[in-house]
N, C-alpha and C positions, 0 to 999 in steps of 0.2 A: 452602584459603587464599583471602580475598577481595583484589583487589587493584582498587584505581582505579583508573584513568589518565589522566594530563595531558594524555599527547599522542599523537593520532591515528594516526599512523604507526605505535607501538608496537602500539597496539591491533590494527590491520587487519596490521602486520607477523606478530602471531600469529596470527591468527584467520583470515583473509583466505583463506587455502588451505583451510579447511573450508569458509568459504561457497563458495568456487568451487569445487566437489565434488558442488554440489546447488544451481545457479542458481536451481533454480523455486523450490525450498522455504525458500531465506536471502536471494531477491534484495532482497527489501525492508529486511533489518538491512545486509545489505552494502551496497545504493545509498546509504542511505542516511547509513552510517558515513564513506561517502566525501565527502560532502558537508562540508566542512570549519568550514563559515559557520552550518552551523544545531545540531549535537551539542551538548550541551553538559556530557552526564556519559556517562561510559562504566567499564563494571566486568565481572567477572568470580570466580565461584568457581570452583575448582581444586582436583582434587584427583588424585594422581597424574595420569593422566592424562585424566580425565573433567573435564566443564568444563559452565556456564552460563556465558553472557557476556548484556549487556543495554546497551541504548545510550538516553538520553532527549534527545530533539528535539524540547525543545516540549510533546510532549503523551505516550502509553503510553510506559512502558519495553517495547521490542522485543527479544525474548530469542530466545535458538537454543540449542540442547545436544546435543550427541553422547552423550548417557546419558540415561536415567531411573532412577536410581539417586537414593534420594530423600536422605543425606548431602550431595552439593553442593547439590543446593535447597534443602534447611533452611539452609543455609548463606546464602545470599542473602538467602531470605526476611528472616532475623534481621536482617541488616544494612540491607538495604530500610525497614526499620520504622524509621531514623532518618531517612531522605529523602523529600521531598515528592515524591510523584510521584499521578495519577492513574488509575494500571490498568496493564496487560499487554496486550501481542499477540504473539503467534507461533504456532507449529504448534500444534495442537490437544493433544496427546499433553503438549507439553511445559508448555503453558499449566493443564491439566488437575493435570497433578502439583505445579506451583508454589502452584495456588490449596489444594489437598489440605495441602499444608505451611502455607500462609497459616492455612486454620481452627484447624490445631491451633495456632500459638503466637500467633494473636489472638483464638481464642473466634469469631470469623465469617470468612464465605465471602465472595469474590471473588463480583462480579453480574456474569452475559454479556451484554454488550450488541448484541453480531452475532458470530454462526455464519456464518464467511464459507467460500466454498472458493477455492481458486487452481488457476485454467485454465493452460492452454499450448495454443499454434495453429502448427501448421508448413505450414499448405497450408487454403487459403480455397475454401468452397464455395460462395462468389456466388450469395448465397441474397437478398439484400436489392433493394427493388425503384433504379435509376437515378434516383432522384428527385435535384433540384437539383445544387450545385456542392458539393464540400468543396475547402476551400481553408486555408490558412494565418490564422490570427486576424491584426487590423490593430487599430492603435492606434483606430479611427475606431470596431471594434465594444465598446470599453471600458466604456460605460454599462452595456451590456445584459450584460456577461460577467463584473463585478463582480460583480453582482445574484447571479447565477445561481453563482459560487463560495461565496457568501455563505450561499447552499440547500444545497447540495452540501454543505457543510462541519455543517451541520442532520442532513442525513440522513444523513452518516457519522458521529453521533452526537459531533461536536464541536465543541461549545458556545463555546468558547475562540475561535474568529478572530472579530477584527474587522475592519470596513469596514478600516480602513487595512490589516490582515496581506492581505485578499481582493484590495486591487487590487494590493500587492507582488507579490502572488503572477503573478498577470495580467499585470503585466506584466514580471516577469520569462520566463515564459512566451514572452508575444509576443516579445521580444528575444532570446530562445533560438530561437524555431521549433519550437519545442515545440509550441503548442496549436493546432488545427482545430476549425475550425465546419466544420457545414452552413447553405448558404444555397439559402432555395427563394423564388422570386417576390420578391429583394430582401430577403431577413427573415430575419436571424441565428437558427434555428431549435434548433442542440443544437451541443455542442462535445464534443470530448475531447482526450487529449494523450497523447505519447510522455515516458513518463518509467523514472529508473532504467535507463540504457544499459549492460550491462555486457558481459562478454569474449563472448557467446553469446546472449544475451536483454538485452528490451527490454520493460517493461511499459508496456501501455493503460490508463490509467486517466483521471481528473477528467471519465468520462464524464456528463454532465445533458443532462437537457432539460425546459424549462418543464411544470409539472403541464399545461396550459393545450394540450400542444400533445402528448405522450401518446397513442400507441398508434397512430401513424402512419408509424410505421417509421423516423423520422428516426433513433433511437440505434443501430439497425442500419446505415444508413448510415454516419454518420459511423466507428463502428469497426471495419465494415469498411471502411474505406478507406484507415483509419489503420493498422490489419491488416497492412493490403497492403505498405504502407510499410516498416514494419520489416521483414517476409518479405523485400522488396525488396532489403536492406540485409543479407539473409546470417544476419536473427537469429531466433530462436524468441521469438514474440509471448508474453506472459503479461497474464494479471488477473484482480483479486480480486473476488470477489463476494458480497453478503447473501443468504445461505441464504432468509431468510424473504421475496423476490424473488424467487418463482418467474418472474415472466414473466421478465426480465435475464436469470436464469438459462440458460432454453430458447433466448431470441434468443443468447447468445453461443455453444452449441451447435449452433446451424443455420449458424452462421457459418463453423464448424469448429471451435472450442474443445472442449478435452476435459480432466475433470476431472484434476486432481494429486494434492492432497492440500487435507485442510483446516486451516484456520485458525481464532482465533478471539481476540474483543476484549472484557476485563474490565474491571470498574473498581472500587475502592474504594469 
């Protein structure tokens, strides 16, 4: 049975207790179901008890299942085909068998745009060298931090923000305490941010750093420091990464990160 839903509560009323069951693996459908201001369709097939659910924010519908049993898929799929949406992300497994049901009842395949995997870090191995300051973003480094969400939002393969979404974002960020540079010799060098807080984990993400400045250790700085922070704070660090990334890859494993499971991001 497919059902949509109005309203938010309902949704996280049901479902809320399976994502928190498996932080690492749903913390990104759950952070961001919670999010009240940004959702803007949310749905679900059902059947006895096996379920797809999917949330659209903007950009992928982000799905989660407790089955691979491919009846409630097909199920979605079908209904999916009357809503605009641009692609899927979630576990690999679950992503894998959605697109499977996609070919058959539209004749083509779901494209991968990133084979991502998702870390977890409970204990930091201060592997990165002391260079410069990390510190809190300020309204003063705004120029330079647009710019660089504006790339970020490029390389994580989404075309969709604009100049105005980049500095909302920044500066809600800033106003939250959310985002950290690094600053070396005066010079806003890389940044990242704590995002998605939830009962146990805490993910590192909106990690950049200018092409320009590359292979200087500054992204190992900034997240581990940011690392630390959350550790600090009682929570088990997470974040996602491009497969095809090997260097990211290795530096968030020298840091202490260790693989979870993977993910991965289609698109129509």
């Amino acid at each position: 049975m497919i059902r949509v839903f109005d309203n938010q509560n309902d949704f996280l009323e049901k479902y809320e207790r399976f994502f928190s069951n498996d932080e690492i693996c749903y913390g990104l459908i759950w952070g961001i179901a919670k999010r009240k201001s940004i959702v803007t369709y949310m749905i679900s097939s059902e059947i006895d008890d096996r379920f797809v659910v999917g949330i659209l924010a903007g950009k992928n519908l982000i799905i989660a299942s407790n089955t691979l049993e491919e009846d409630v898929y097909r199920d979605l799929v079908v209904y999916m085909n009357d809503v605009d949406y641009p692609g899927i992300i979630g576990l690999k497994e679950h992503c894998n068998l959605y697109n499977s049901l996609y070919s058959r009842v539209n004749g083509k395949n779901l494209i991968t745009k990133m084979d991502q995997r998702i870390y977890y870090c409970t204990e930091i191995n201060e592997c990165s060298e002391q260079t410069g300051i990390v510190r809190l973003a300020e309204k003063l480094d705004m120029d330079c931090i647009v710019e660089w969400a504006i790339n970020f939002s490029k390389e994580a393969e989404d075309s969709t923000t604009t100049l105005k979404d980049a500095r909302k974002n920044i500066e809600n960020k800033i106003m939250n305490r959310t985002l950290y540079v690094l600053e070396v010799n005066n010079q806003v060098v890389s940044m990242a941010a704590r995002t998605r807080s939830l009962n146990t984990t805490e993910s590192v993400g909106y990690v950049y750093t200018p092409e320009n400045l590359r292979g200087k250790g500054y992204a190992s700085r900034v997240v581990e420091e940011v690392t630390r922070l959350v550790l600090n704070d009682n929570k088990t660090a997470t974040l996602y990464t491009d497969l095809s990334n090997p260097t990211s890859n290795s530096i968030y494993m020298k840091i202490g990160y260790k693989p979870y499971c993977d993910s991965v991001m289609m698109s129509n």
